[in-house]
C-alpha positions as CSV (number, residue, x, y, z in Angstrom):
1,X,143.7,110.4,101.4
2,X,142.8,113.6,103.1
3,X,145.7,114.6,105.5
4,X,144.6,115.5,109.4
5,X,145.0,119.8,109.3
6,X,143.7,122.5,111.3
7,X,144.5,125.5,108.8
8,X,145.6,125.2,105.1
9,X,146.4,129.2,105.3
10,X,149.4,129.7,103.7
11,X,151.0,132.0,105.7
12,X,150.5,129.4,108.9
13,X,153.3,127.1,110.1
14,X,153.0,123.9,108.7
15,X,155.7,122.2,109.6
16,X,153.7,119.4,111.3
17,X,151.9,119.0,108.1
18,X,154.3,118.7,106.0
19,X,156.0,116.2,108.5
20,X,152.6,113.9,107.8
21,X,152.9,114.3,104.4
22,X,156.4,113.5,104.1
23,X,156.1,110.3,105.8
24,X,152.9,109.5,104.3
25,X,154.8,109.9,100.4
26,X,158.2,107.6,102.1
27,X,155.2,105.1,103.0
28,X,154.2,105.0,99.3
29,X,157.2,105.4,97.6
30,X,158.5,102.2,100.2
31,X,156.0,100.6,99.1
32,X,156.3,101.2,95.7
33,X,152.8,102.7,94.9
34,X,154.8,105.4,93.5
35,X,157.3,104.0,91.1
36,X,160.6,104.6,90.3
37,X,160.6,107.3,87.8
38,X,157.1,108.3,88.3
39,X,156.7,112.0,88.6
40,X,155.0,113.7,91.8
41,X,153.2,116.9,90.5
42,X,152.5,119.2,93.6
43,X,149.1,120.1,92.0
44,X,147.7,116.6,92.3
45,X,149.2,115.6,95.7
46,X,147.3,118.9,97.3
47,X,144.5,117.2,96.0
48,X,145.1,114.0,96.7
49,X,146.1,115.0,100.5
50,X,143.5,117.6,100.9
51,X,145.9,120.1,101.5
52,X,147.7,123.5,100.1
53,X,150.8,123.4,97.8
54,X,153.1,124.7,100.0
55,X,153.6,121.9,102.5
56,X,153.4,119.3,99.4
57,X,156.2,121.5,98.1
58,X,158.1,121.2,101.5
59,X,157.4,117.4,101.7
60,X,158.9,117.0,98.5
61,X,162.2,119.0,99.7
62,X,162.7,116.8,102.5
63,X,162.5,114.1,100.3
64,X,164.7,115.6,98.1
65,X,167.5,115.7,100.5
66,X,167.3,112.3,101.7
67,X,167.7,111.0,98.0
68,X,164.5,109.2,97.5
69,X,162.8,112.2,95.4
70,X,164.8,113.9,92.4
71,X,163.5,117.2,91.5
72,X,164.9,118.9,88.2
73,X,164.6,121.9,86.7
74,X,161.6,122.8,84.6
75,X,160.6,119.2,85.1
76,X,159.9,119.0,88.5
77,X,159.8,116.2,91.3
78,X,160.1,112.2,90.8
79,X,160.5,109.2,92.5
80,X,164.5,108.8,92.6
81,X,165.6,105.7,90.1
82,X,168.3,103.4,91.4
83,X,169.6,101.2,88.7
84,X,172.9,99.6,87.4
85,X,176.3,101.4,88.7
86,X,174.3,104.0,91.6
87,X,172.2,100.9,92.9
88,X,175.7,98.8,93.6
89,X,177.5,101.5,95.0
90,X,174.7,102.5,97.4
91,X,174.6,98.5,98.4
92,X,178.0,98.8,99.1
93,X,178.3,101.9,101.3
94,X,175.4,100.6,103.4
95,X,177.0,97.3,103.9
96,X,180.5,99.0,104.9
97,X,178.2,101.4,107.3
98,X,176.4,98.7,108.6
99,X,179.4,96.4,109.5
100,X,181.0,99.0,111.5
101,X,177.9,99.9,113.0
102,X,177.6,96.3,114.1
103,X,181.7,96.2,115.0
104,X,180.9,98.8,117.0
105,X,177.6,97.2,118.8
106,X,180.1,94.2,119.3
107,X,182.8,96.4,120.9
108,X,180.2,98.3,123.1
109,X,177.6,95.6,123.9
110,X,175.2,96.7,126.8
111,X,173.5,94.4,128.6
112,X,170.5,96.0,128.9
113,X,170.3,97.5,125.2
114,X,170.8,93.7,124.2
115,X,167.9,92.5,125.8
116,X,165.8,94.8,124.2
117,X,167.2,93.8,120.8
118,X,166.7,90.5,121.8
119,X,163.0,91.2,122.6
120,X,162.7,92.7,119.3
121,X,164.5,90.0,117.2
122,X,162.0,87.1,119.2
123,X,159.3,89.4,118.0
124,X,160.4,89.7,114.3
125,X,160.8,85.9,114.3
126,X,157.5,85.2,115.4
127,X,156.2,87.4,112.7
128,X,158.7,86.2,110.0
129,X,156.2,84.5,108.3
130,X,152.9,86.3,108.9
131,X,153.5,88.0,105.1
132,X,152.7,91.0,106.8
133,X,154.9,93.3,104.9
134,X,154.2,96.7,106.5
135,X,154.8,94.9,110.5
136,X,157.9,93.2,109.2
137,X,159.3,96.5,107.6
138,X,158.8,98.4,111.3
139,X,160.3,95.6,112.9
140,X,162.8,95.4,111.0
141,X,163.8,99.3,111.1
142,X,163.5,99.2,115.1
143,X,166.0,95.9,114.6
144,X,168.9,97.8,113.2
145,X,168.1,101.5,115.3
146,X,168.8,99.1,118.3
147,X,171.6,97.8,116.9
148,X,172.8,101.4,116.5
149,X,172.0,102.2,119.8
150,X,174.3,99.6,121.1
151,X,177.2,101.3,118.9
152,X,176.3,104.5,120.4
153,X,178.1,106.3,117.3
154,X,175.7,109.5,116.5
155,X,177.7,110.4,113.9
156,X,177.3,107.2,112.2
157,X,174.0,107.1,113.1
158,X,173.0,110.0,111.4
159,X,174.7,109.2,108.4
160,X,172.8,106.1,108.1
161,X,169.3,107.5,108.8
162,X,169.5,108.8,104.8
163,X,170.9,106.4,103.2
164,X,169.0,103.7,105.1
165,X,165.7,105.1,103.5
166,X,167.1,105.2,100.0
167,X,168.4,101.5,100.1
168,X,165.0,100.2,101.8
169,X,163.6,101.2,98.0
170,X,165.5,98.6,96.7
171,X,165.2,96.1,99.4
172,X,161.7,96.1,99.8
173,X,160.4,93.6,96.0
174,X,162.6,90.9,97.7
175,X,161.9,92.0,101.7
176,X,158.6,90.0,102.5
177,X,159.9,87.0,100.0
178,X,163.1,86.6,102.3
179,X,161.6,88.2,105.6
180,X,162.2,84.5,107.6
181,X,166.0,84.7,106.0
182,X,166.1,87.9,107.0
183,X,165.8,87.5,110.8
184,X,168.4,84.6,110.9
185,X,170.3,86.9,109.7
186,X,169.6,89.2,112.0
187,X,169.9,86.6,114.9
188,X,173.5,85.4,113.8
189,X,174.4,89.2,114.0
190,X,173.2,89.5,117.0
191,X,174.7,86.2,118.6
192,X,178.5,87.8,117.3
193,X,177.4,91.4,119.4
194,X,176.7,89.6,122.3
195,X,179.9,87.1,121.9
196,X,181.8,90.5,121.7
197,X,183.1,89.5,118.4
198,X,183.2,92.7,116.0
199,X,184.7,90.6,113.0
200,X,182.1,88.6,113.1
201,X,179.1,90.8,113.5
202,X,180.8,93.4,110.9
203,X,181.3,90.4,108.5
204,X,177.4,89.0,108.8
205,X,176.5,92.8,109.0
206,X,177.8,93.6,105.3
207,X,176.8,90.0,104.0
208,X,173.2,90.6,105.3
209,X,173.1,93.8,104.0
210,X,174.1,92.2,100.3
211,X,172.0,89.1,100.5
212,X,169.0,91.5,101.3
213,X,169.9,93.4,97.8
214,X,169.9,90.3,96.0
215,X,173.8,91.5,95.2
216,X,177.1,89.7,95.4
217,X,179.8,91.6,97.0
């Protein structure tokens, strides 16, 4: 899958290469063409991309830092593994992130920001049950960036962006499956933002965010 590039020079910028190829390897490792585990040799990737090592060797970095690639001395790069002990405790930050993200959305509640999210929760709903995975999965990342909005914490924000990509790894077997589930939860969180009840929202923030991982709190 060639990548779209002017120059494969190595000494040329190419920062907005290696920005396509980083979001084209989150796509697959979302997805979970490339397994957990599976190692990402920069050799075949410039190949694969149509592209020099370098910006695969960038991509990879980037990856790196936001936890969903491992690279290791001498051994190079992998898709991150989440299992046993790391996978529960990045469930539980997210759901402690997420319910103050939504307590905070509850606190803060804009009229106008709600509407959009309302816009966008009728619109997940309708596609619920489509089984189109890669709609649902945008939807569903626009759902909780407006929900952040409404918090208006950037701090917070930016904390989550990370951490938000390395959980979607594990919730996306059980995503599609639950997708209609999904959206009533996301509708009961948004009923508590709009009530202006931050207990509420925080509590079906956190349960969402378990139920999603197929992991009791």
């Amino acid at each position: 899958m060639p990548i779209a590039n002017g120059d494969k020079k190595p000494g040329l910028n190419h920062s907005p290469l290696t920005q396509q190829l980083v979001e084209a390897l989150r796509e697959k490792i979302m997805s979970g063409e490339l397994a957990s585990g599976e190692r990402l040799v920069e050799e075949r990737l410039s190949e694969e991309f149509s592209v020099s090592r370098m910006p695969v060797r960038e991509a990879l970095r980037q990856l790196a830092a936001s936890g969903l690639v491992i690279i290791e001395p001498r051994r190079g790069a992998s898709v991150a593994k989440f299992h046993g002990d790391l996978l529960r405790e990045l469930v539980e930050v997210r759901a402690t992130l997420e319910a103050l993200n939504a307590r905070l959305a509850a606190k803060r509640h804009d009229p106008e920001q709600i509407a959009a999210l309302e816009a966008l929760l009728a619109e997940g709903t309708k596609n619920a049950h489509s089984g189109d995975g890669d709609v649902l999965a945008v939807l569903n990342q626009k759902f909780h960036l407006a929900l952040g909005k409404i918090a208006a914490n950037s701090v917070l924000q930016e904390v989550m962006l990370s951490l938000r990509d390395r959980t979607e790894v594990l919730f996306a077997p059980r995503s599609q499956a639950r997708a209609p589930q999904n959206w009533e939860e996301h509708a009961a969180i948004l009923r508590a933002v709009i009530k202006g009840d931050p207990e509420l929202a925080g509590l079906l923030a956190a349960r969402h965010i378990y139920n999603a991982a197929g992991i009791e709190p």
